[in-house]
PALUM-401522 format. One line per field, with one value per residue: x, z, y of N, C-alpha, C in turn; residue in one letter. Coordinates in pm, 1 decimal. Example, Ala and Ser with C-alpha at 12.3 -4.5 7.8 and 13.67 -1.06 7.14 Angstrom:
residues 2
n.X: [1319.0,1285.0]
n.Z: [780.0,708.0]
n.Y: [-569.0,-225.0]
ca.X: [1230.0,1367.0]
ca.Z: [780.0,714.0]
ca.Y: [-450.0,-106.0]
c.X: [1320.0,1290.0]
c.Z: [780.0,787.0]
c.Y: [-330.0,3.0]
residu: [a,s]
end
This chain:
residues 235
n.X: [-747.7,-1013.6,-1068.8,-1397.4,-1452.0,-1268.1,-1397.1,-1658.5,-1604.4,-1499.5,-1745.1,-1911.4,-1763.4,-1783.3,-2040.4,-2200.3,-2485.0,-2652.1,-2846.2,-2773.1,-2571.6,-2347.9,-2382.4,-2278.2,-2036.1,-1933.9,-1916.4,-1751.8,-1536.8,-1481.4,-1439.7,-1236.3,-896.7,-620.3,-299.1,-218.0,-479.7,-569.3,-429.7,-464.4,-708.5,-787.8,-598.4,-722.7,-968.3,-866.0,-897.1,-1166.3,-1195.0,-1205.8,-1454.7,-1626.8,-1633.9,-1737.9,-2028.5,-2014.3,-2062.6,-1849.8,-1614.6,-1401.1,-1106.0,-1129.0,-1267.9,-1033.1,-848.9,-935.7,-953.6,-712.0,-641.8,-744.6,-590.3,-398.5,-122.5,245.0,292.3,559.3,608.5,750.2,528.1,390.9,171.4,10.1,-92.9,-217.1,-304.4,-541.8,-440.1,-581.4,-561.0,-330.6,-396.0,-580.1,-421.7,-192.8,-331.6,-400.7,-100.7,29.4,346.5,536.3,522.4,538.1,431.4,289.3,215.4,108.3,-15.7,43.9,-120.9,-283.4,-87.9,-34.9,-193.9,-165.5,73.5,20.1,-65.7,135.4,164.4,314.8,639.7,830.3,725.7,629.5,698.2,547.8,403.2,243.1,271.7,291.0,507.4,679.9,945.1,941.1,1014.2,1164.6,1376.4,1373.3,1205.6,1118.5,931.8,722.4,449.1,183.4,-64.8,-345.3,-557.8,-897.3,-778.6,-756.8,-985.6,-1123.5,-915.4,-754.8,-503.9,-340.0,-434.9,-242.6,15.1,47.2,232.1,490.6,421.8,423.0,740.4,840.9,799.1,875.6,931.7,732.8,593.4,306.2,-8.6,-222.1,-572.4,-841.8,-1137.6,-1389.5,-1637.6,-1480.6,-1652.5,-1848.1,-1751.4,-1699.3,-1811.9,-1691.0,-1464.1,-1209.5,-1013.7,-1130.8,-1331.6,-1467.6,-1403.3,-1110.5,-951.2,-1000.0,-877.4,-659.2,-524.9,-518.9,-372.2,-107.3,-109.4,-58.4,219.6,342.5,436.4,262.7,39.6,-342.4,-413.9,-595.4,-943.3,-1002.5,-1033.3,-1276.7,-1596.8,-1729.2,-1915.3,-2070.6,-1889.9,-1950.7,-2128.4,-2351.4,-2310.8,-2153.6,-1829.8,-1468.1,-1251.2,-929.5,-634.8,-302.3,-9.3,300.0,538.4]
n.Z: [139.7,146.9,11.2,-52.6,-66.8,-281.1,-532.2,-490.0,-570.4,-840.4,-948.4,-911.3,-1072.5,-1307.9,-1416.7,-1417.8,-1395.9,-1255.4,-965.7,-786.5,-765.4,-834.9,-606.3,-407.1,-490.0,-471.0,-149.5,-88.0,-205.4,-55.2,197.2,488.4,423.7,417.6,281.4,142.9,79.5,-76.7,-303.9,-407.5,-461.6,-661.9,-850.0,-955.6,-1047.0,-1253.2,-1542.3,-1582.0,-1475.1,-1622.5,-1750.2,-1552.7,-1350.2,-1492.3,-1505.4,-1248.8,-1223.1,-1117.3,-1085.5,-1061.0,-1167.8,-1360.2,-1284.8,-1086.9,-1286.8,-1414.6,-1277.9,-1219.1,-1504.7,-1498.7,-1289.5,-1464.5,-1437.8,-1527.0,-1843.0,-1839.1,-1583.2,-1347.1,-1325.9,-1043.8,-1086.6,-782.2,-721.7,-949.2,-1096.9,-1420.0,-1568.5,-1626.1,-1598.6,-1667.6,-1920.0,-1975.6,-1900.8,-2077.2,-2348.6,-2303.4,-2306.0,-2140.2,-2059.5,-1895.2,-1719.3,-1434.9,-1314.3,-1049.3,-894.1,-727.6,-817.5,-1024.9,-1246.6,-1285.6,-1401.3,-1604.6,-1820.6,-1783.8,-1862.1,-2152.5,-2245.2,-2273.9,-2197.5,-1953.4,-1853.5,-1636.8,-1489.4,-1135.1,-903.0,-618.5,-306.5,-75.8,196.3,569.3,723.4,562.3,335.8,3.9,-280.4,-378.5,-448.9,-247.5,-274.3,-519.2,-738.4,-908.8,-855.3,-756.0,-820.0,-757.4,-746.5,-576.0,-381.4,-126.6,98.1,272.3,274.0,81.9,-2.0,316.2,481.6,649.7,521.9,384.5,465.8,314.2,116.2,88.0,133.1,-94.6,-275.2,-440.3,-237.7,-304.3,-434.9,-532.2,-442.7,-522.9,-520.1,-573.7,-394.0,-231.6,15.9,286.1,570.9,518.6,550.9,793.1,955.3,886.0,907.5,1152.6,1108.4,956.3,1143.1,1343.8,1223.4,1193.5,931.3,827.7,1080.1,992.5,792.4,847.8,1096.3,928.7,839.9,1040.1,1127.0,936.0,672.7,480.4,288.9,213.0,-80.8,-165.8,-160.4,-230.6,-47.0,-280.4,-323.9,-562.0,-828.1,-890.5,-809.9,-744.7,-834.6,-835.5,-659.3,-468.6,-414.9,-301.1,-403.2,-317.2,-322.5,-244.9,-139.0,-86.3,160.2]
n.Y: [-1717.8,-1963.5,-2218.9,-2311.3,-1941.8,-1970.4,-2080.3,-1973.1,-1673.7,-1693.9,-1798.2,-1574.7,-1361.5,-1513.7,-1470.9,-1202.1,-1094.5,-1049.2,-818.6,-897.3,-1076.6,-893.1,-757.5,-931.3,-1020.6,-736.8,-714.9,-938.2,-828.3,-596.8,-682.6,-748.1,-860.9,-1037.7,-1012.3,-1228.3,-1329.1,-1106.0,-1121.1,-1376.2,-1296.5,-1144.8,-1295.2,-1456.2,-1286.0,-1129.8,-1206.0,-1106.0,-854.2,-602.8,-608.0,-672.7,-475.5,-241.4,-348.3,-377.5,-129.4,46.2,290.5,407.1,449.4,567.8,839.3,870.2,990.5,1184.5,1416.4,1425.6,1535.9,1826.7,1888.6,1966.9,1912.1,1901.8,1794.1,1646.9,1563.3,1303.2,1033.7,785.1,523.1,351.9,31.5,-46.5,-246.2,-305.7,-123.8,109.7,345.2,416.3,371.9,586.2,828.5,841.3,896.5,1089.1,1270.4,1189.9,1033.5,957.7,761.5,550.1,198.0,-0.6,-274.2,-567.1,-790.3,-1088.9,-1176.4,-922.3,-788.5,-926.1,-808.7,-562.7,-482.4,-548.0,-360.0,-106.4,113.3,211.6,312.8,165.0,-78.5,-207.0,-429.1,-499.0,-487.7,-298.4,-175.3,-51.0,-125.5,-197.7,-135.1,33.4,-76.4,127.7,428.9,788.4,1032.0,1030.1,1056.1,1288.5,1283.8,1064.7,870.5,713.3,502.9,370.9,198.3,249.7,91.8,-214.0,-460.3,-446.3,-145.9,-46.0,198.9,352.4,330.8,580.9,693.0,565.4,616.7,937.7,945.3,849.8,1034.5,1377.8,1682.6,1912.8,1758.7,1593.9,1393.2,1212.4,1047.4,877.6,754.5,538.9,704.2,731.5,661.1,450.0,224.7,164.8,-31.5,-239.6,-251.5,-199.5,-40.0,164.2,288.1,506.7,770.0,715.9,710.5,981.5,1094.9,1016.6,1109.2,1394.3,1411.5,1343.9,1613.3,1781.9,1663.6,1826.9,1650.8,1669.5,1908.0,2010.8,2037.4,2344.6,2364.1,2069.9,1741.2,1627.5,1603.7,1359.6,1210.6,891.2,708.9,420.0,219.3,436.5,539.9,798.1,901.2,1016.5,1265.8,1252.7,1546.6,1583.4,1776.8,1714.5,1835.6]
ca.X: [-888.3,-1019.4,-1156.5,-1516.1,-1466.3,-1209.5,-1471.1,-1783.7,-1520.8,-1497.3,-1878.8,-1988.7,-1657.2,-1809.0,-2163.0,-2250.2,-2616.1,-2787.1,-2785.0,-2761.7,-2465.3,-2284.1,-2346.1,-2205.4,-1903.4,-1904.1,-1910.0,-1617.0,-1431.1,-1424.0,-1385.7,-1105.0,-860.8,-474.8,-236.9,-201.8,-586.5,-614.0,-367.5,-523.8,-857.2,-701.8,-543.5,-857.9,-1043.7,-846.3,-933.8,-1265.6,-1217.3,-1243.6,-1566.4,-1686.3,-1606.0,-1840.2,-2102.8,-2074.2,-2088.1,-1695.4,-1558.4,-1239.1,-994.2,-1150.9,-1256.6,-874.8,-782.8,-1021.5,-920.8,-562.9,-629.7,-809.1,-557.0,-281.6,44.6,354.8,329.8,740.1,638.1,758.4,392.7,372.9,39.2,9.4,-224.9,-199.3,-406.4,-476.3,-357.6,-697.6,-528.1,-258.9,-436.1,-632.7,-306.7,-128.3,-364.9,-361.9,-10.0,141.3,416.7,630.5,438.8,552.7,306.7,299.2,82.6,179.4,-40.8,83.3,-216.9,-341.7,34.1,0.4,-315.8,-134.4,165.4,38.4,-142.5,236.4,140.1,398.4,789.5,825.0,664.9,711.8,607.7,579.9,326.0,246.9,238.3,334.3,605.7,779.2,986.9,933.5,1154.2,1202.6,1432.9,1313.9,1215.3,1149.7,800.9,633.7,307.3,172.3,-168.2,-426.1,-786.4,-981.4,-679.6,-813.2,-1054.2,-1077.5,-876.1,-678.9,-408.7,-375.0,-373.3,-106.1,83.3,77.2,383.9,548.2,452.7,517.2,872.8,894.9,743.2,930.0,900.2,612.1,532.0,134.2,-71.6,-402.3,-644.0,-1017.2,-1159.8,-1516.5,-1634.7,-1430.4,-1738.0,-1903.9,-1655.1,-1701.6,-1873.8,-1674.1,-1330.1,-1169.9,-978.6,-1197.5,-1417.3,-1424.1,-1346.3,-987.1,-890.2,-1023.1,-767.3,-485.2,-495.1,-528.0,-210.8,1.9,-97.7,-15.7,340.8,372.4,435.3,203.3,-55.6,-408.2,-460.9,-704.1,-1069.8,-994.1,-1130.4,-1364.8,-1699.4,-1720.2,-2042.2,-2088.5,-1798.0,-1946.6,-2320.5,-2441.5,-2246.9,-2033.7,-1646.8,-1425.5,-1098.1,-783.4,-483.3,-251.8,126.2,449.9,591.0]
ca.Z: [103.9,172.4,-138.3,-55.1,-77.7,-437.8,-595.7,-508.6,-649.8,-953.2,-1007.2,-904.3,-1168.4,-1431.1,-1424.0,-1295.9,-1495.9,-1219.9,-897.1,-630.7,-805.9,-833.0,-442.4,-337.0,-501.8,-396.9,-41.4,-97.9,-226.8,73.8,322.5,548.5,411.6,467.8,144.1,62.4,55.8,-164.3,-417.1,-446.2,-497.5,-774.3,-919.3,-987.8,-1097.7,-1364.2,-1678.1,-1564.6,-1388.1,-1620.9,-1744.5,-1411.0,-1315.3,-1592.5,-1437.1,-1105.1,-1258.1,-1070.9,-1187.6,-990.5,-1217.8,-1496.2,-1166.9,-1039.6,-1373.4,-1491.8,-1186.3,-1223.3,-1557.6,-1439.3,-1240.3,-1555.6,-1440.9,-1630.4,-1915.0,-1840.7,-1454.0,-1369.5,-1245.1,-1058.7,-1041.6,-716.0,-726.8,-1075.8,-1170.3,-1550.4,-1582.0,-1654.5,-1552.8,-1756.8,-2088.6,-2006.3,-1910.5,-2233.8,-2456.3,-2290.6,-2331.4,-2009.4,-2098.3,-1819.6,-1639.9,-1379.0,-1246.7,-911.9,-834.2,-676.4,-829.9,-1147.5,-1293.3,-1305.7,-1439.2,-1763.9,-1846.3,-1784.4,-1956.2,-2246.9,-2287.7,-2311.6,-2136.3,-1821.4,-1921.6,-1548.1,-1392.6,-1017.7,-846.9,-455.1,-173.6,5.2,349.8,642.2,780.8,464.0,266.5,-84.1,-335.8,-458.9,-349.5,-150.5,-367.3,-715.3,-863.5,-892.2,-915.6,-705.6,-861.2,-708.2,-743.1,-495.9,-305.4,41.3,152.5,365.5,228.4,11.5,80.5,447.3,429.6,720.9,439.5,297.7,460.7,255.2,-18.8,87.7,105.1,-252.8,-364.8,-457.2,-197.9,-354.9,-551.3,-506.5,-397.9,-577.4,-524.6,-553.8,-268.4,-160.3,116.7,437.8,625.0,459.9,543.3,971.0,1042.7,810.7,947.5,1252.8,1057.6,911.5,1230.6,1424.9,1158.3,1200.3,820.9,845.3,1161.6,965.5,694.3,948.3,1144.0,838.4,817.6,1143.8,1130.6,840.2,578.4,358.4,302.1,148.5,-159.6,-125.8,-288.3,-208.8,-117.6,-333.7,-357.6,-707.8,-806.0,-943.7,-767.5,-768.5,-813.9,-810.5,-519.6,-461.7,-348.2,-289.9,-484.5,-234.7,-399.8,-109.0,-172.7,-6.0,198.8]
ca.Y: [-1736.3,-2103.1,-2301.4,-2241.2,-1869.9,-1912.7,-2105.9,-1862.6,-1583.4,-1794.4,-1831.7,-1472.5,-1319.0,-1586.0,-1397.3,-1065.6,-1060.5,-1004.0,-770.3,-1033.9,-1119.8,-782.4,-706.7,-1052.1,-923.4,-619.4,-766.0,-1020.1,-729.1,-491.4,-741.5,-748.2,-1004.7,-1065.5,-986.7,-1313.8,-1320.2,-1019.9,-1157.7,-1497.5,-1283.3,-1093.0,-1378.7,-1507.7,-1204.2,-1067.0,-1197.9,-1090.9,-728.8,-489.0,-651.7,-699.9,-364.9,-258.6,-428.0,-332.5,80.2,101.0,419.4,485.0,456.5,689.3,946.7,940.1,1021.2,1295.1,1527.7,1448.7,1587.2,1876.9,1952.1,2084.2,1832.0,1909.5,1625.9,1559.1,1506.4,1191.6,979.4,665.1,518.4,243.1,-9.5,3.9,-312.8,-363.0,-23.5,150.0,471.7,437.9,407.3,726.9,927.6,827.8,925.7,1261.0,1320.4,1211.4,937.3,935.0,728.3,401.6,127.4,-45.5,-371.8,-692.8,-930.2,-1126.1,-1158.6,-775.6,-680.2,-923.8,-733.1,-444.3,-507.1,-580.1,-223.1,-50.6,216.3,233.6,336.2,109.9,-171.7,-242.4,-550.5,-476.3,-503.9,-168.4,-210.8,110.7,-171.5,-271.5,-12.9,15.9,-84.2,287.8,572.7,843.0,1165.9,988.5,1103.7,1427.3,1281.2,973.8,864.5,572.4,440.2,239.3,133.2,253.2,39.3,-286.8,-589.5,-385.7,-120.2,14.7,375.5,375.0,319.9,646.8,767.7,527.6,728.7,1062.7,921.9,845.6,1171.6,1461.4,1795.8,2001.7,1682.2,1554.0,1274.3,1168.6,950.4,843.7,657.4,555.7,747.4,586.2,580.4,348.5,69.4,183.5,-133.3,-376.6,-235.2,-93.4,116.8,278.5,350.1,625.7,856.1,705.0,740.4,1159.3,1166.5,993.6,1281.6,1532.3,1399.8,1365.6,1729.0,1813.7,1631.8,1851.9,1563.2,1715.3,1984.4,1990.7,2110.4,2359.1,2291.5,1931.3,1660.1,1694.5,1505.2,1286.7,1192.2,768.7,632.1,296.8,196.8,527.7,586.9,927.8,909.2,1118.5,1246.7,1397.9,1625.5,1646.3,1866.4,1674.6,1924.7]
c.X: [-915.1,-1078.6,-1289.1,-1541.3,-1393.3,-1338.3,-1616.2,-1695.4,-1529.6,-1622.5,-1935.2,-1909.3,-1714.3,-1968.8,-2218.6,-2403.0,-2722.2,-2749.2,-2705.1,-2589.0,-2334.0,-2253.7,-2254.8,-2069.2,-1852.6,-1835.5,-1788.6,-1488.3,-1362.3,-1445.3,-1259.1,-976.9,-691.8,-417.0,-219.1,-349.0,-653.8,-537.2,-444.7,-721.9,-879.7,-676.7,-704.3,-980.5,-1003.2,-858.6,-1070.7,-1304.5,-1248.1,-1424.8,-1673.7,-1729.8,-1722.2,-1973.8,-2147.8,-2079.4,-1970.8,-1613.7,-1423.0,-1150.2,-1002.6,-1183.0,-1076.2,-842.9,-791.6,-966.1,-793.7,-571.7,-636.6,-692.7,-379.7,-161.9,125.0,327.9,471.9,707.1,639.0,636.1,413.9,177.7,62.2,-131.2,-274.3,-318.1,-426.2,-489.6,-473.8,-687.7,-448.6,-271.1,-489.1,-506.0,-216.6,-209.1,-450.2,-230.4,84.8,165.6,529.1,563.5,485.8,380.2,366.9,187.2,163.0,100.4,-10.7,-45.7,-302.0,-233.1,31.9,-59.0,-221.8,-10.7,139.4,-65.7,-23.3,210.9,224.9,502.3,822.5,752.8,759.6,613.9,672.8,413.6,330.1,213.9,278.2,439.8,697.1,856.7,994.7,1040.8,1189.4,1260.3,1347.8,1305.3,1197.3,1048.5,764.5,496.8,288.1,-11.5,-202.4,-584.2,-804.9,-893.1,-727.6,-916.2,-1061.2,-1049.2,-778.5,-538.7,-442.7,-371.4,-267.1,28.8,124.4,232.0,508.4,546.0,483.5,680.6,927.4,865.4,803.4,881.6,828.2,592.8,317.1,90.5,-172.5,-455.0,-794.5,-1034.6,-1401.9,-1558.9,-1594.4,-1536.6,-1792.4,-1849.9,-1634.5,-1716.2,-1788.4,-1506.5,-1262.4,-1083.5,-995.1,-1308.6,-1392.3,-1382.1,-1184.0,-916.7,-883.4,-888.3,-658.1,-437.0,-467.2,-409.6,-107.5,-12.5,-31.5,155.6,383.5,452.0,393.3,80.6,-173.3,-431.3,-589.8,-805.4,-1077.1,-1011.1,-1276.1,-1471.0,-1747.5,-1860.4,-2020.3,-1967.7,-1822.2,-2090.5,-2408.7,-2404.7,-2166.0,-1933.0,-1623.9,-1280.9,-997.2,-685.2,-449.5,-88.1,250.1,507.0,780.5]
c.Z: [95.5,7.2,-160.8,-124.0,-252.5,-516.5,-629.7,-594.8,-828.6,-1015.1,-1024.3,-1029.3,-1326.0,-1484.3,-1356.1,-1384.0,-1409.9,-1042.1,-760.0,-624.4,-776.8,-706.6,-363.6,-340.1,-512.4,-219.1,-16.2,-107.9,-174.0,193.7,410.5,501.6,400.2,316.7,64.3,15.2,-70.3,-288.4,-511.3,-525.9,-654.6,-880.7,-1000.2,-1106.9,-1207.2,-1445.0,-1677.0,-1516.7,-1511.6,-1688.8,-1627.5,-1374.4,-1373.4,-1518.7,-1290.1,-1093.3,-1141.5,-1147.2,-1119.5,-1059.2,-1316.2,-1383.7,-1114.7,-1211.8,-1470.4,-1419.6,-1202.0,-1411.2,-1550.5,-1365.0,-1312.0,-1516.0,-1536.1,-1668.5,-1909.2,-1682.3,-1440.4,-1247.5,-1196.7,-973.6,-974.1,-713.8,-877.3,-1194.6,-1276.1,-1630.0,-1675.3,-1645.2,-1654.7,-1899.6,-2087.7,-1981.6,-2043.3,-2357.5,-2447.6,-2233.6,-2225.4,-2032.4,-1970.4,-1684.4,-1609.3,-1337.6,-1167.9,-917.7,-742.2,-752.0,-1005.3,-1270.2,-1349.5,-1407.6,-1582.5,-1815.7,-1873.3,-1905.1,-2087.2,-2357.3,-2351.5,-2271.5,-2035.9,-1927.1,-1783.9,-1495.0,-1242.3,-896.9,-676.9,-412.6,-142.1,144.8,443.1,684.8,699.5,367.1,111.8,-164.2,-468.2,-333.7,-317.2,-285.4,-529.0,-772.4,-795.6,-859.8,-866.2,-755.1,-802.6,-713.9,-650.2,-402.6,-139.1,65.3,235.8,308.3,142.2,39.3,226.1,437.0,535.3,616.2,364.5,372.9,392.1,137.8,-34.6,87.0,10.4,-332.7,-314.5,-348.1,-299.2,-506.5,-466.3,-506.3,-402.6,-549.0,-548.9,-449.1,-295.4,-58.9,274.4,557.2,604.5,477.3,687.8,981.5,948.1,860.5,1048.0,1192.9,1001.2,1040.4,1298.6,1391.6,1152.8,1037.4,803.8,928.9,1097.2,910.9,756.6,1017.4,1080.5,793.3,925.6,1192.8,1016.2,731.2,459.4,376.3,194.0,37.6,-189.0,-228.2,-232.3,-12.2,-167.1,-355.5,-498.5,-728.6,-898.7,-947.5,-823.1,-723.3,-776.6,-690.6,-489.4,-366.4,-352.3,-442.8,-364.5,-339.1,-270.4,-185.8,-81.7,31.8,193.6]
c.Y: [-1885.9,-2101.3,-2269.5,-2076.5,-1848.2,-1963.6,-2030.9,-1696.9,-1610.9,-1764.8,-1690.4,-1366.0,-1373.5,-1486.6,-1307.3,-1028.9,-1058.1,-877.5,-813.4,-1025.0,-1048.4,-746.3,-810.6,-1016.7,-854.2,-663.8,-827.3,-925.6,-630.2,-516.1,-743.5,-859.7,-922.8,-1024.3,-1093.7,-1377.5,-1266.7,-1047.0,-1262.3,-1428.7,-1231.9,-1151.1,-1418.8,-1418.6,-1158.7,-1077.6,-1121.3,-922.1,-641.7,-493.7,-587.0,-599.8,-259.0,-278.2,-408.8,-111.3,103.6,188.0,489.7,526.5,614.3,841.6,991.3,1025.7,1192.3,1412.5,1521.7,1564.4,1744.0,1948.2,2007.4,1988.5,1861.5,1764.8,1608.7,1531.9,1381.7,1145.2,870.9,628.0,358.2,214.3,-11.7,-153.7,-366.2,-218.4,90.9,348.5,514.2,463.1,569.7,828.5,930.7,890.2,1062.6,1331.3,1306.3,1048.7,907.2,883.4,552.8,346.6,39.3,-151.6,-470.3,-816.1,-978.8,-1118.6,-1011.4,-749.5,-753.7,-861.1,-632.7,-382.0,-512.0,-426.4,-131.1,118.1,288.7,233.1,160.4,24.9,-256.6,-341.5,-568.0,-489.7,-358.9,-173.4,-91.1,32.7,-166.0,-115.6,-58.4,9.5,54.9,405.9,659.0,966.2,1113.0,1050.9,1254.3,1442.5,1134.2,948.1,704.0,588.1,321.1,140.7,151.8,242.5,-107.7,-416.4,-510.8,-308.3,-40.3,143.6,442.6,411.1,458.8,768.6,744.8,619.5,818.6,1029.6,908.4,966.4,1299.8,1549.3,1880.1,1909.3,1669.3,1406.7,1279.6,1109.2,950.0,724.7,652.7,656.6,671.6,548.8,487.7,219.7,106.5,41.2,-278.1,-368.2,-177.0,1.0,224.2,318.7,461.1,744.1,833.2,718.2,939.7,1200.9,1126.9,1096.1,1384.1,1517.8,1405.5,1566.2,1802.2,1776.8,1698.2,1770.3,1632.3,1807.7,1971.0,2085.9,2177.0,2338.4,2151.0,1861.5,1708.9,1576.7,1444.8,1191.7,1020.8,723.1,462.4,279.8,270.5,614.8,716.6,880.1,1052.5,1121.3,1305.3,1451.0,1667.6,1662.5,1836.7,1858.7,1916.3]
residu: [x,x,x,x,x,x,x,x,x,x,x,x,x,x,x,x,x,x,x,x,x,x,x,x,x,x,x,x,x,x,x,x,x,x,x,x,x,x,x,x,x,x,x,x,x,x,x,x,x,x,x,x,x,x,x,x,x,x,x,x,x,x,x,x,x,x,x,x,x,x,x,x,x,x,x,x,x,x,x,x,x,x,x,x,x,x,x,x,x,x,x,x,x,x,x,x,x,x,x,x,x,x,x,x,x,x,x,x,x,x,x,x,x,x,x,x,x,x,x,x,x,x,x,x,x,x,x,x,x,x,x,x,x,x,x,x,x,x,x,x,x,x,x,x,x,x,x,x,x,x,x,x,x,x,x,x,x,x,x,x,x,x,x,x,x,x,x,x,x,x,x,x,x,x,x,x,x,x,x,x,x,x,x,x,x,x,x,x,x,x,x,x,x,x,x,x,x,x,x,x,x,x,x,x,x,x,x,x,x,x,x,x,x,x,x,x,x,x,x,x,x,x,x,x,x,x,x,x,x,x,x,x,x,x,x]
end
């Protein structure tokens, strides 16, 4: 991220009191940018996110969380939530009875936040990428939980074979998302319906199957906006 762009980060993070403000960084936020982009953006933002977040009516975290409830999990399944942030997930799972719960980010900044909630048994400081292999064995969780991670600058959703690899056989895979159209014209990977066909191919390579009911349409994603949630079942 050049200087120009940390410093407008800076200014628009310092005051979201108006709407101008809020969309700008909205905009910045689901741009296309490199990892060392999205760190530096991060870095920056976190004393400021869950504020912010606030502010811009962003409801992912508390949406992933509500349906994971919703959907009964053994409280001893072991959870890891990627993308984990300043662990906004984690407080609400703890203080409905599910303790066996890791966290995943990469950026330093999100994880002191996070850290200092005591919420995770685990903290794991990686990158998610579809090239790179994670630094976790194959088969570890029962229960893979994420918010707002698939969209453009963020994680790739190629990536999610990485995760079926870490997740148990007839474990599950959560998430809340925006709707992936909505990010056609800001991303080639999201065009073309190409995120719809990834799901659909990992179904078709039998990886994993959809839990039926799901996806399910979630109403005030973000600024009034409806997302989605998935529950998909490692095969």
């Amino acid at each position: 991220m050049n200087e120009n762009n940390v410093n407008q980060t800076i200014s628009l993070t310092k005051n979201l009191d108006c709407e101008k403000s809020v969309d700008q960084l909205l905009d910045q936020l689901v741009k296309p940018k490199n990892h060392q982009e999205t760190d530096d953006f991060y870095s920056i933002w976190a004393s400021n996110y869950e504020k912010d977040i606030k502010e811009m009516d962003y409801n992912g975290g508390q949406i992933a969380a509500k349906y994971f409830l919703q959907m009964n999990f053994n409280k001893n399944d072991k959870i890891l939530d990627i993308g984990a942030g300043t662990g906004i997930i984690g407080e609400i799972l703890n203080k409905n009875g599910y303790h066996n719960l890791d966290a995943l980010d990469n950026n330093d900044e999100m994880l002191k936040i996070l850290k200092e909630k005591n919420c995770y048994q685990n903290i794991i400081k990686s990158i998610v990428t579809p090239d790179r292999k994670l630094p976790i064995n194959d088969q570890q969780y029962d229960v893979i939980i994420m918010a707002g991670i698939f969209c453009p600058g963020h994680i790739d959703y190629r990536s999610l074979e990485q995760i079926i690899r870490i997740t148990k056989s007839g474990g599950f895979i959560c998430w809340s998302m925006g709707n992936p159209k909505i990010y056609a014209d800001r991303d080639q990977l999201y065009s073309d319906d190409n995120f719809d066909r990834y799901i659909s191919l990992l179904c078709d390579k039998m990886k994993w199957l959809s839990v039926l009911g799901y996806p399910i349409i979630v109403e005030n994603y973000i600024k009034n906006l409806s997302g989605l949630f998935y529950a998909m079942q490692v095969v």
